[in-house]
N, C-alpha and C positions, 0 to 999 in steps of 0.2 A: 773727544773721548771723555769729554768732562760733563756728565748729566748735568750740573746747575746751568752752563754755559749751553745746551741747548739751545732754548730760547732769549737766549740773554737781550737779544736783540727784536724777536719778535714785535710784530706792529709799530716799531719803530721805521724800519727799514721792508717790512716783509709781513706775511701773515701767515706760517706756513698750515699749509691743509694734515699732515702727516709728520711726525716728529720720529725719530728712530735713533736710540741710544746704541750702538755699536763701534765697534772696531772697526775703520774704513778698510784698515788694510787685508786684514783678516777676510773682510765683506770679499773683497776683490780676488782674493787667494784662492778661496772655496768659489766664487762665480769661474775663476778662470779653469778652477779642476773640473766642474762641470760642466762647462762649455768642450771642454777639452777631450775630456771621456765621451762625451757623444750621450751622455745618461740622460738629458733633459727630455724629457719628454716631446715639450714646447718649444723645438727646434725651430719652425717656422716664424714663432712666436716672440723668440730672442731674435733672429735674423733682420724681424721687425722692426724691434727697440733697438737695436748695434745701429742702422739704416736711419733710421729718427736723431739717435744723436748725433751721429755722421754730418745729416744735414741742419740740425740745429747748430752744429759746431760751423758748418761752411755759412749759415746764415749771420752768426755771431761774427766772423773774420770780414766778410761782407762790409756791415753795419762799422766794428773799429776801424776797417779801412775809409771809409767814409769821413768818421769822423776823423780819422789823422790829418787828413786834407783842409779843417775849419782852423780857423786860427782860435787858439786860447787866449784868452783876455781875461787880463786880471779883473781882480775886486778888490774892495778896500780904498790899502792906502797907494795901490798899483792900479785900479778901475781903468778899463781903456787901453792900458800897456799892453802889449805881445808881447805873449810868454812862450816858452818852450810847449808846445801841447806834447804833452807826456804818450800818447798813442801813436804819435807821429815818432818820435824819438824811439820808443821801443819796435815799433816796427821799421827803422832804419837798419837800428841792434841787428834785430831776427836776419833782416835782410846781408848783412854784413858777415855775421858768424857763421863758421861751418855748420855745416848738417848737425851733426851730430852732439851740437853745445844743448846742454839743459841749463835755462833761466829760473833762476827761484824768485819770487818777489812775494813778500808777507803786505798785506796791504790790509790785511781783514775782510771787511765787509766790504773794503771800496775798490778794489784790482778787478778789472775789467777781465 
């Protein structure tokens, strides 16, 4: 929500093509009234993009579960140790808690 903090990170980590200063929440309130009402014109259109990140989502759980499976190996002054791999662990979590638990985790730029 904070314009300077935009790109704070830009071509550090990323380079984005499109920057958009908003309210996420707000974004998502007015997208859900209008999906909701039926007004969009581009019904077809959104059904498309819902579908996309559907399967980008199922491609991304894919890929973590993947990697929960690799052993994490330290660096440093640990180089070579087995570590907890932190994917493996959260997806034990997921696995363990009810349905209906919500996970918060702030991580910034680097929460999978």
């Amino acid at each position: 929500r904070n314009k300077k903090e935009l790109t704070q990170n830009a071509s550090m980590f990323w380079s984005p093509a499109l920057t958009v200063h908003s309210d996420p929440c707000s974004f998502y309130v007015e997208l859900s009234k209008q999906l909701a009402s039926g007004i969009t014109t581009q019904k077809d259109e959104w059904q498309t993009w819902a579908k996309g990140l559907k399967a980008g989502e199922a491609a991304k759980e894919t890929a973590n579960k993947q990697k929960s499976l690799e052993p994490a190996l330290g660096k440093g002054e640990k180089v070579g140790e087995e570590l907890v791999n932190p994917l493996d662990l959260l997806q034990k979590l997921e696995e363990t808690l009810p349905e209906d638990s919500i996970l918060v985790a702030d991580g910034g730029d680097f929460v999978a």
